[in-house]
C-alpha positions in Angstrom: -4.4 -18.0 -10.0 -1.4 -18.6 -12.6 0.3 -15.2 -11.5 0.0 -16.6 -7.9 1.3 -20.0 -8.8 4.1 -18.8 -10.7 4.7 -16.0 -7.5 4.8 -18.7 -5.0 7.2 -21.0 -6.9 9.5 -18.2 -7.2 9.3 -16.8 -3.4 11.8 -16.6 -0.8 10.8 -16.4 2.9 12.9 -14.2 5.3 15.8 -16.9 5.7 16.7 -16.3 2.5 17.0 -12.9 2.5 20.5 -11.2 2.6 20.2 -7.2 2.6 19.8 -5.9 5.8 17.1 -3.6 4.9 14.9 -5.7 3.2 15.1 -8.2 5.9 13.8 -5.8 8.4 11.1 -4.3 6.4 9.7 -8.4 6.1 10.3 -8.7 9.1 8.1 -5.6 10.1 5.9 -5.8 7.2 5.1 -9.8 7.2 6.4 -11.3 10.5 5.3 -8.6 13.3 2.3 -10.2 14.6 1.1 -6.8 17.3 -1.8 -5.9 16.8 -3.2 -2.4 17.2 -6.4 -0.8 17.7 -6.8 0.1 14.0 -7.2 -3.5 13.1 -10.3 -3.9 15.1 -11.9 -0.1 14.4 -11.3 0.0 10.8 -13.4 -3.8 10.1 -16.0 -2.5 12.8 -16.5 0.5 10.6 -16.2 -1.7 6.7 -18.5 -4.0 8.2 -21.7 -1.7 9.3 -20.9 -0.1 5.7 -21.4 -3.2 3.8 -24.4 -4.0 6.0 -25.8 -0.7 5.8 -29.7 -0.6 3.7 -30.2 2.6 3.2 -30.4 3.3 -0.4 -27.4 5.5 -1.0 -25.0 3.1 0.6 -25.8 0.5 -1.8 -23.7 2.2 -4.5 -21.0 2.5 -1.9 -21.1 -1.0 -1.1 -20.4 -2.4 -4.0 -17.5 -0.1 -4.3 -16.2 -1.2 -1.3 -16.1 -5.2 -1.6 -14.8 -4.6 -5.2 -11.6 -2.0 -4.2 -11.2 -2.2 -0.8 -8.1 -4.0 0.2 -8.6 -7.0 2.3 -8.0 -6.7 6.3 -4.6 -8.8 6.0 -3.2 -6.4 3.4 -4.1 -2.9 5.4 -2.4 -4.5 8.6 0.6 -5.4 6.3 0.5 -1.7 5.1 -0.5 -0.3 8.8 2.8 -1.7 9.6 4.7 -0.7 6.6 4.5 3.0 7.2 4.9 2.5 10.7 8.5 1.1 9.7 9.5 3.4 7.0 7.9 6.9 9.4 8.2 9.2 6.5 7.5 12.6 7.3 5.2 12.8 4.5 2.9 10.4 3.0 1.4 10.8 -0.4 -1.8 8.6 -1.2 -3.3 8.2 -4.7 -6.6 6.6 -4.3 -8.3 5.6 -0.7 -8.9 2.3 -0.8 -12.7 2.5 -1.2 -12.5 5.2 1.7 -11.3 2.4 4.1 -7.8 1.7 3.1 -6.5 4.6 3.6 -7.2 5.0 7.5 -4.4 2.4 8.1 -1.9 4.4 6.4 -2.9 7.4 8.1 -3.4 5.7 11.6 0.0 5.0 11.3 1.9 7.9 9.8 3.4 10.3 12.4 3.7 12.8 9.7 1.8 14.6 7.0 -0.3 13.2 4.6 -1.5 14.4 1.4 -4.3 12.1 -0.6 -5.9 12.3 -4.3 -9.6 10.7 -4.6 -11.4 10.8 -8.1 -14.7 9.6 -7.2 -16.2 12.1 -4.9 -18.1 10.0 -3.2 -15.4 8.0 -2.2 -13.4 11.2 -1.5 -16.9 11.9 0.9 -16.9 8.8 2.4 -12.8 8.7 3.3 -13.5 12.1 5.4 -16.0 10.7 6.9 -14.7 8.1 8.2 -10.8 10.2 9.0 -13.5 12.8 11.1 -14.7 9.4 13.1 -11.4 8.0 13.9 -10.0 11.6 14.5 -7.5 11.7 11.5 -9.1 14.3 9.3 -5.9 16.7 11.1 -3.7 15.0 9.7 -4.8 14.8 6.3 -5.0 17.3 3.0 -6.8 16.6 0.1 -5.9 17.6 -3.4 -7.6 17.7 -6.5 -6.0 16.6 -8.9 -3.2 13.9 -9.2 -1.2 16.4 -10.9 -1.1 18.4 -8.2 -0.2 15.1 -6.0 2.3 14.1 -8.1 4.1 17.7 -8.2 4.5 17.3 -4.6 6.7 14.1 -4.9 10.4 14.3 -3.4 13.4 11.8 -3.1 12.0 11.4 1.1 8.4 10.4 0.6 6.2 7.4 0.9 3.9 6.8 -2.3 1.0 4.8 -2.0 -1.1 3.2 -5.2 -4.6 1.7 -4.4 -6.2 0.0 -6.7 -9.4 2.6 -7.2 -7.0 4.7 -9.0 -4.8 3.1 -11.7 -1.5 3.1 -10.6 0.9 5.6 -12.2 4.1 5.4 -14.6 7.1 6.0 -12.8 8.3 8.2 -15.8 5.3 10.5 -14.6 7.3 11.7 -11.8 9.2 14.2 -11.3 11.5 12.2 -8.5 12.0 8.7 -7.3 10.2 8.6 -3.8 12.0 6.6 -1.0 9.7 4.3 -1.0 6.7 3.6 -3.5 3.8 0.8 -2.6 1.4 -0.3 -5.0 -1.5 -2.6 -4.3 -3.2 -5.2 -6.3 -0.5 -5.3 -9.0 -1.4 -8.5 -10.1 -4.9 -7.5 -10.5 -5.1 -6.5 -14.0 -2.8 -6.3 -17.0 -2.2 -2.8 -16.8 -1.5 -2.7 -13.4 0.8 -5.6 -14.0 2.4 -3.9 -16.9 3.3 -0.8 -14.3 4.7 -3.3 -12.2 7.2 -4.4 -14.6 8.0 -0.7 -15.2 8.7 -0.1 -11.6 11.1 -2.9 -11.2 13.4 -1.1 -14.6 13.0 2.7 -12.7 17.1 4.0 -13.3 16.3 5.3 -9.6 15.3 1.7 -8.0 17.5 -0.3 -5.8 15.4 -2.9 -4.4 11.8 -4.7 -5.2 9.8 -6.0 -2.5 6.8 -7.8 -3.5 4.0 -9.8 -1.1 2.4 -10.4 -4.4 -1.0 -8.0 -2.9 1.3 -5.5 -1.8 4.4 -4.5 -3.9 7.3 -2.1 -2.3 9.7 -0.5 -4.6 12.6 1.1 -2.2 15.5 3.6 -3.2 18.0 2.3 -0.4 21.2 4.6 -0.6 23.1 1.9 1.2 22.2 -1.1 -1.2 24.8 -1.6 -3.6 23.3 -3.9 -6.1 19.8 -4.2 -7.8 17.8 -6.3 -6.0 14.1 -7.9 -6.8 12.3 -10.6 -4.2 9.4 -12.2 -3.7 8.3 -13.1 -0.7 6.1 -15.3 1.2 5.5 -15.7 5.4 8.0 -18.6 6.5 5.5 -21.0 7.4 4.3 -21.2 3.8 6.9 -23.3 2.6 8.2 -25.0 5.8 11.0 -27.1 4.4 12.8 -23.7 3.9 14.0 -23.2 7.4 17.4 -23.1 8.3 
């Protein structure tokens, strides 16, 4: 609660935001409100896993409540890398085998994924067979091998199943790197402060559950906000 207190005093909504570029990923991000049929498969799909009883599900269950990102957060990230359309999409973790259908349901190009757990690895084909994604994806097995992969015109996604990595650890700045659940623990915190130094970085976007590190050639300064939807702090329009 402290890290949220301390984010929300220090939050800007999108009327204080200068840069071009970050204004437009809020506004895609934070203040699109479409909705797409992704929000309402996905949830239909978490929902008969968590209520499943068979006795092999349990395991998965708990797995799922405790790393799978919230609905709010996937549709933020659903529309994230509809905005950014990389042409390829690299994915360490999968979100409890849920998360990562949104990024995938919404990337036009390739995508390339590292699981540890195999039976989360299991359940996230599963689940990209039923919604007619598995095409898209590759699965690699190792984050090594993931991370080798990594050029200056990617999208990097962090879930929180897998910690997230050190930004020294690669061999490129990605265009655009998300992490999720930064705030969760003090490691992952710690790699949050790390991202925000990276020599590559020019600007920090951070929705406290879902931090986006961006290397904008056109930004000319450094820049690091926090931000919040505009109707939580009203007395900010103008």
């Amino acid at each position: 609660m402290n890290h949220y207190l301390r984010f929300y005093q220090q939050a800007v909504t999108k009327y204080q935001l200068h840069s071009p570029a970050i204004f437009q990923l809020v506004m895609a991000v934070m203040e699109d409100s479409r909705r797409y049929y992704a929000f309402d498969d996905i949830p239909q799909m978490r929902q008969a896993l968590l209520q499943s009883k068979q006795e092999h599900h349990l395991a998965l269950s708990e797995r799922i409540r405790t790393h799978a990102p919230a609905q709010g957060v996937c549709e933020r990230l659903f529309r994230l890398v509809q905005h950014i359309a990389p042409a390829r999409t690299l994915i360490l973790g999968s979100g409890a085998g849920l998360g990562c259908l949104y990024a995938t349901a919404s990337s036009k190009g390739q995508v390339i994924m590292y699981e540890q757990e195999s039976a989360m690895e299991k359940l996230a084909r599963l689940n990209l067979t039923f919604l007619h994604l598995d095409q898209r994806v590759t699965f690699m097995n190792s984050v090594q091998s993931l991370l080798d992969l990594v050029t200056d015109q990617d999208l990097l996604i962090c879930f929180t199943d897998i910690e997230c990595i050190n930004p020294t650890d690669l061999p490129h700045m990605p265009k655009v790197v998300v992490g999720l659940g930064m705030y969760g623990t003090a490691e992952r915190y710690q790699r949050l402060q790390q991202w925000n130094q990276h020599p590559g970085l020019k600007a920090g976007v951070d929705f406290f559950d879902m931090t986006v590190w961006l290397k904008e050639e056109g930004m000319r300064e450094v820049q690091h906000v926090k931000v919040v939807p505009a109707w939580y702090k009203p007395w900010k329009f103008y």
